[in-house]
N, C-alpha and C positions, 0 to 999 in steps of 0.2 A: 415560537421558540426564541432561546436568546439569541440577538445575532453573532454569528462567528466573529474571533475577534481578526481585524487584519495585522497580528503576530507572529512571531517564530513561534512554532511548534514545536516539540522534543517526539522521537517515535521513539519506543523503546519495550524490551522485555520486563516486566515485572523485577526477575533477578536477572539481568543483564548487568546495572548499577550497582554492584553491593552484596548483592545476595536473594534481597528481599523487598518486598515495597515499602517497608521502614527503613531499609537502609536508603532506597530510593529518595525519599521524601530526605533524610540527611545530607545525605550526597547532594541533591538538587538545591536547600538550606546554602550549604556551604561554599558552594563553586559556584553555581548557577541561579541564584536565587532572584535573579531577575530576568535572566535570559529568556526563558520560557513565556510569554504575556500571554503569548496564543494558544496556551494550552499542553495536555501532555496527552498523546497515542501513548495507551499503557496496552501494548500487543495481551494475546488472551491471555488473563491470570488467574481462567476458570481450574476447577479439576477436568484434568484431560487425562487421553489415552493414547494419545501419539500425535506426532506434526507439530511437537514445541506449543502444544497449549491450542491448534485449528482441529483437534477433533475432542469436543466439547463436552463431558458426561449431563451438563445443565449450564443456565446461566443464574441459576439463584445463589450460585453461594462461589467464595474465591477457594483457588486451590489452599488447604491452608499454610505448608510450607511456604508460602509467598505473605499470610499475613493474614487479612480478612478484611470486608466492605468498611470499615472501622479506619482500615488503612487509606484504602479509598477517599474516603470523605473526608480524610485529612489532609491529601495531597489536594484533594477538589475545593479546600478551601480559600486558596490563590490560586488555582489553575482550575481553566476550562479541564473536565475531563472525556477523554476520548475513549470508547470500548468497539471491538468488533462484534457482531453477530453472523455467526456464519450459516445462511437463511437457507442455503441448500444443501445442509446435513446436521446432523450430529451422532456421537460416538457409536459402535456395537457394544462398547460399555456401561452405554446408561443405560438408567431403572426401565427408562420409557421403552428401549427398543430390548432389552434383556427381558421384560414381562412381553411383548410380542412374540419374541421366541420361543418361551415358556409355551403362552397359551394361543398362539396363530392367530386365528380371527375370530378366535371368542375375547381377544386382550381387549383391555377399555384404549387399550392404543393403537391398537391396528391399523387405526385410519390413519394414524400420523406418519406414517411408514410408503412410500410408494414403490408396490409389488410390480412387478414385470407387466399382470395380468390388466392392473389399469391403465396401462398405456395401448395392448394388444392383447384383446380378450380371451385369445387363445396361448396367452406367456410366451410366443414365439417372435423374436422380431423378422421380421422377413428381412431377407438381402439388401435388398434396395435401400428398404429403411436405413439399414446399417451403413451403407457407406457412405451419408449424408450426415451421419452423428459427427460432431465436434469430440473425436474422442479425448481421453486427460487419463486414461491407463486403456490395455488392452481389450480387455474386457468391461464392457462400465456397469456390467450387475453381478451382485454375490448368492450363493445358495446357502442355507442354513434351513439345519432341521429341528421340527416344531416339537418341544419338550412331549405335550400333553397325546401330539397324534405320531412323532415320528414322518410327518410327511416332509417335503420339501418346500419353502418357501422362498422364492429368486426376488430379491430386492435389489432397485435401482441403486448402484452407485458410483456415483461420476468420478469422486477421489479414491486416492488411500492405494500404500505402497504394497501391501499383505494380499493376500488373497484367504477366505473371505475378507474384503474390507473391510476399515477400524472405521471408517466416514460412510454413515446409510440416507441416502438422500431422505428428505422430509417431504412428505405429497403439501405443498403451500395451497393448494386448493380446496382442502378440506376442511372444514369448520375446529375440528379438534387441533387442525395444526395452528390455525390461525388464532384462536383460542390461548394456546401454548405461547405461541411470539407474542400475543398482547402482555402477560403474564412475566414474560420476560422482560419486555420495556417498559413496564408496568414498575419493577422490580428497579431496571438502571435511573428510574424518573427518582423513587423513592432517596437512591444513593446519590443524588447531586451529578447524574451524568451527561452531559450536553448535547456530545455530541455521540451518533455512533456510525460506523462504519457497515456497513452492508458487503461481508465478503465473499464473494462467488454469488452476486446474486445474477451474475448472468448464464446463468447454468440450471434455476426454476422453474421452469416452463419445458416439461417433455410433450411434445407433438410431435403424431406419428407424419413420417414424410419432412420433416425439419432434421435444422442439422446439432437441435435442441440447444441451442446456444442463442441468447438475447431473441428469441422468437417473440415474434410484434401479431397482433397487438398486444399479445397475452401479458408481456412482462411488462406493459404501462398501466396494463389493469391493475397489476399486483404492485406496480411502484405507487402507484394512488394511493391504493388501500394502504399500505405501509407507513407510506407518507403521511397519510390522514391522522394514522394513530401515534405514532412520533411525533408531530407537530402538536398534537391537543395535550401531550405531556411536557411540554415546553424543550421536543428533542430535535436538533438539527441530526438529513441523513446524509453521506459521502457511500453512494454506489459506487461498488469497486469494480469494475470493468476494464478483463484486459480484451482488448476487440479492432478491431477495422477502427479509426478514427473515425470514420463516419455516424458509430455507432455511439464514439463520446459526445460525437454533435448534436447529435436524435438529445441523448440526456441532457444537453447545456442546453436545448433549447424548449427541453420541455420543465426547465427553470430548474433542475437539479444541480447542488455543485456535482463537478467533476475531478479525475487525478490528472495530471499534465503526466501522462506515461511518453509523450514525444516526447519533451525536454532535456533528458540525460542522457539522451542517446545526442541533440543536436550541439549540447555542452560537449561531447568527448570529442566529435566528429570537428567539430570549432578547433577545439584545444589544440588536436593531433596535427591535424592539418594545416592549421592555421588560416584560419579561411570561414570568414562568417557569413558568407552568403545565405547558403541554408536556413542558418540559426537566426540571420536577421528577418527572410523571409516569414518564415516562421510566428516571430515575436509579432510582425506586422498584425497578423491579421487570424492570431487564436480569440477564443473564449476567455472571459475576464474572469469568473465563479469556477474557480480550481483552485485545488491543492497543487502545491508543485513539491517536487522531491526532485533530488538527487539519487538517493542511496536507501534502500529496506532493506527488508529482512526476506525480501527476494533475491532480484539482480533488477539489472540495466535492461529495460522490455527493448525488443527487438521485432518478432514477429508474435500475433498478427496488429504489434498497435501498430507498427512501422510500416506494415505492407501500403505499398505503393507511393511510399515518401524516400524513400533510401533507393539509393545508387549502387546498383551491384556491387562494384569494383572498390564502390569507398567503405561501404558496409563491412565487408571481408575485411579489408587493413586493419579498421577499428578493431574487428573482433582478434584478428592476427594478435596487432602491439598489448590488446588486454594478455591475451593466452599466454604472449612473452614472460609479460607483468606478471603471472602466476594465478589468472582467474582461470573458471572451467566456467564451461556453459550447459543448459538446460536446451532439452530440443525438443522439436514439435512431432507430436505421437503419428498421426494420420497423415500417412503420401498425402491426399489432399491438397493439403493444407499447406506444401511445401511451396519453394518457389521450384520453376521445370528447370532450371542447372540442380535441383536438390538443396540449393539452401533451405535450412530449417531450422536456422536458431532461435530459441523463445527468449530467455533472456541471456547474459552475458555475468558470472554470479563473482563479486570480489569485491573488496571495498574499493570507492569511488576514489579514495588516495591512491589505493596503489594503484588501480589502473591511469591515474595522471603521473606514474612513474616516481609517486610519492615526492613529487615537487610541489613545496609549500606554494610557491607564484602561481602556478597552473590552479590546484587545490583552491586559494583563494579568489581565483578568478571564475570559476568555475562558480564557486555560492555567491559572489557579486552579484554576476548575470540572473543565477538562479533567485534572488533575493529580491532584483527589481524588475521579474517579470510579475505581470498583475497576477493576484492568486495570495492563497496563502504559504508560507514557503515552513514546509514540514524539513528537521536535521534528525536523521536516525544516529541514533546515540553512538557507533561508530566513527561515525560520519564525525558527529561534536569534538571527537577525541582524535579526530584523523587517525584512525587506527590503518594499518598494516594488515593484509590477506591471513587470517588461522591458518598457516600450514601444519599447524602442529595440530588440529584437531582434528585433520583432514587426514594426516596421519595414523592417528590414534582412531580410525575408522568412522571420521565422521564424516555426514554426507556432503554432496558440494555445496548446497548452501551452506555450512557452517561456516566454511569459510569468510561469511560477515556477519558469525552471529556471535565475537566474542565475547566471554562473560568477563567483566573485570571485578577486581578486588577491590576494597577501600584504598588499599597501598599503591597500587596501579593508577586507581584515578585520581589520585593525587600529584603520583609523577605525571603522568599524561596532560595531566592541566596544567601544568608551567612550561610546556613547549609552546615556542614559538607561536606556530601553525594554532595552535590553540587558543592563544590568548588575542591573535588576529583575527580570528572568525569570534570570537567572544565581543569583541569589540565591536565589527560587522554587525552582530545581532542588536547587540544596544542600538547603532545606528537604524539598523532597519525597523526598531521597535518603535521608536522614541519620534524617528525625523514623522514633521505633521505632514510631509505633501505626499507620501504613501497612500494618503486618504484622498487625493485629486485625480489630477489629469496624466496618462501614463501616456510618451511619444520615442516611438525609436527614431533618432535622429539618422543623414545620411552619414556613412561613412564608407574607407575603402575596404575592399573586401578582409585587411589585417585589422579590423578592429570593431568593435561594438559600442555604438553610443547611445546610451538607454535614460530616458529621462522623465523626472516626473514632476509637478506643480500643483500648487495645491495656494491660493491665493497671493500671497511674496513668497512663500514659500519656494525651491525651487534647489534637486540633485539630479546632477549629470553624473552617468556612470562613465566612461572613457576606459573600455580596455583595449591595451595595447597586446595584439597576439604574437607580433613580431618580438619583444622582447619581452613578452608574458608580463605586462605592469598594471595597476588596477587602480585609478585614481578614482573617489569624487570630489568634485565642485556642488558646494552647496550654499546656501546664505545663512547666516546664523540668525537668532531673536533681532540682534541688534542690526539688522540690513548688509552687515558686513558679507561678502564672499569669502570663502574658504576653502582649501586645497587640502584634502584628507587621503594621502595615499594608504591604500589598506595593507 
């Protein structure tokens, strides 16, 4: 496959920018037409049925109110293009599981469906089983009856807010499913797609007596095979796993990249605090082959990427000063899984501005660090525009993640690109795109615990990050083509 570029990235909604992925590609033209090196996360702009585009009717064709693959391959002709594939479901909408329904298990798609019965031949899960499930809704299977006999058929499914579920898990074990995913990547190879995102693939593998989450060895069997056929179509994967960190380490070292889901939680705990101990330990001594973020189209992951790195007492504040801020947070379904005082927050859901209390200094220190930790450094298109918490969609009865998932207008992002905070981190990206020693030697230097000194070299080459937390300042030192030193405060 091509190699990933070490670029900014843009993460974004199809109509998040504009409206559409032609106004995307303008918008992008206009304001950003260099920023992006690394590529563009174009979140799903399949036809969907709910979940903002993650419960998928197919992946051959684009929703068309968003545009068509036509779109695609025009934005893919300067930019890496990124898609997700969500490997453990898709919609109660599509053709494939809507003829299941019709005709049970005389459908040509049956197999691609995993019923109750092939996990526990008798459809029952027993007790025991059940309280070892990683659950992600109350119930994790739907009932639905069969057009042709009227009987009942109980399908696995892990997501989805409705009962029955809009998300029908896919049995990845079966020749017909696997079949289907070729067909699919088959399909993003044709459209110029680079790179794609594997979302929820730690959720594929049901064994009975597991807690059917990242179950080993089974989910490396099936990242091979994946991987195999990805790669022979010239397609890098990014497994999305939120999980124990131990479990990002299993994947970074079985040569996958991975997401840096620590890092925005050890940026806010930095920031608030003022106090880099953590976040330097931290830098010391992760995985190089990651994505890092700040800010999606989720929140700020907490548990279980966090479990056993976070401090009771410091946890809580952060989560506190957000909640002040105007975020809401997501919690963890399964006692379980909790911690025993009962904490059990999963992520912490707001843009990453306002929970730095929409302080441009904080905000730009905050993508500094993120910028020059090794990895690739993904900006969710919020994030690009330092956007402010949607209360107003939250209002208007949207759910708590909207609150980062505003759509802007042409007129909007127009104003929005000449603030300050904007044209700072605009700047930022050029540098983080452009400076050559990104591609060397990455060293966190010492410093006191109010500051972070992050550095990198790459032949004469050579940028010191220096942030100062005590008075939130963000300088680098770097040397120019011509040997000179330079002082670039951001």
């Amino acid at each position: 496959p091509m190699p990933v570029k070490n670029k900014v990235q843009l993460i974004t909604y199809p109509d998040s920018l504009g409206g559409d992925l032609q106004a995307l590609h303008e918008v992008i033209e206009a304001h950003f037409s260099d920023a992006f090196q690394g590529g563009i996360h174009i979140l799903p702009p399949f036809p969907s049925s709910g979940d903002r585009g993650f419960a998928p009717l197919t992946y051959l064709d684009i929703e068309p109110s968003f545009g068509d693959w036509g779109d695609v391959r025009k934005l893919g002709e300067k930019h890496d293009i990124l898609l997700d594939l969500m490997v453990n479901h898709i919609s109660a909408k599509s053709a494939f599981f809507k003829d299941f329904v019709q005709h049970g298990s005389q459908s040509k798609n049956a197999d691609l469906f995993l019923t109750v019965d092939k996990i526990w031949a008798d459809g029952e899960i027993p007790a025991e089983d059940f309280k070892k499930i990683f659950l992600r809704r109350e119930e994790p299977y739907s009932d639905f009856s069969v057009g042709d006999t009227g009987e009942t058929v109980r399908v696995w499914t892990t997501f989805g807010k409705t009962t029955p579920s809009e998300q029908i898990d896919l049995d990845v074990n079966s020749a017909v499913t696997r079949q289907l995913l070729t067909e699919f990547f088959e399909n993003f190879a044709k459209h110029g797609v680079t790179i794609v995102r594997l979302d929820a693939v730690g959720y594929v593998n049901k064994v009975p007596g597991s807690s059917f989450f990242f179950v080993e060895p089974e989910i490396h069997e099936f990242l091979d095979w994946i991987t195999e056929l990805a790669n022979s179509l010239g397609i890098e994967l990014l497994p999305e796993v939120h999980a124990h960190h131990t479990v990002q380490e299993k994947l970074a070292e079985n040569g996958h990249w991975i997401y840096d889901f620590i890092l925005p939680y050890r940026v806010l705990e930095a920031l608030f605090e003022r106090d880099s101990t953590d976040l330097v330990a931290y830098l010391r001594d992760r995985p190089a082959k990651q994505f890092t973020m700040l800010d999606c189209h989720d929140g700020v992951p907490i548990k279980p990427d966090l479990d056993d790195l976070y401090e009771s007492a410091r946890v809580k504040k952060v989560v506190e000063t957000c909640l002040e801020r105007g975020s809401n947070l997501s919690l963890i379904k399964s006692e379980k899984y909790r911690d025993p005082d009962g904490f059990d927050v999963h992520q912490i859901r707001g843009t990453y501005y306002s929970m730095l209390g929409a302080d441009d200094d904080a905000y730009i220190a905050a993508r500094a660090i993120q910028f020059f930790a090794p990895g690739v450094p993904q900006v969710y298109y919020v994030g690009l525009l330092a956007g402010e918490n949607d209360q107003a969609i939250l209002a208007a009865g949207g759910e708590g993640r909207d609150i980062n998932r505003h759509n802007y207008s042409l007129n909007e992002i127009k104003q929005e690109v000449g603030r300050e905070a904007v044209q700072r981190l605009l700047k930022l990206i050029k540098f983080r795109n452009e400076y050559p020693a990104f591609d060397g030697e990455f060293s966190v230097l010492a410093s006191d615990s109010a500051a972070v000194y992050l550095k990198w070299q790459k032949d004469a080459y050579t940028c010191t990050l220096h942030v100062n937390l005590t008075r939130m300042t963000s300088v680098i030192f770097y040397v120019d083509e011509s040997g000179a030193e330079v002082e670039y405060v951001i």
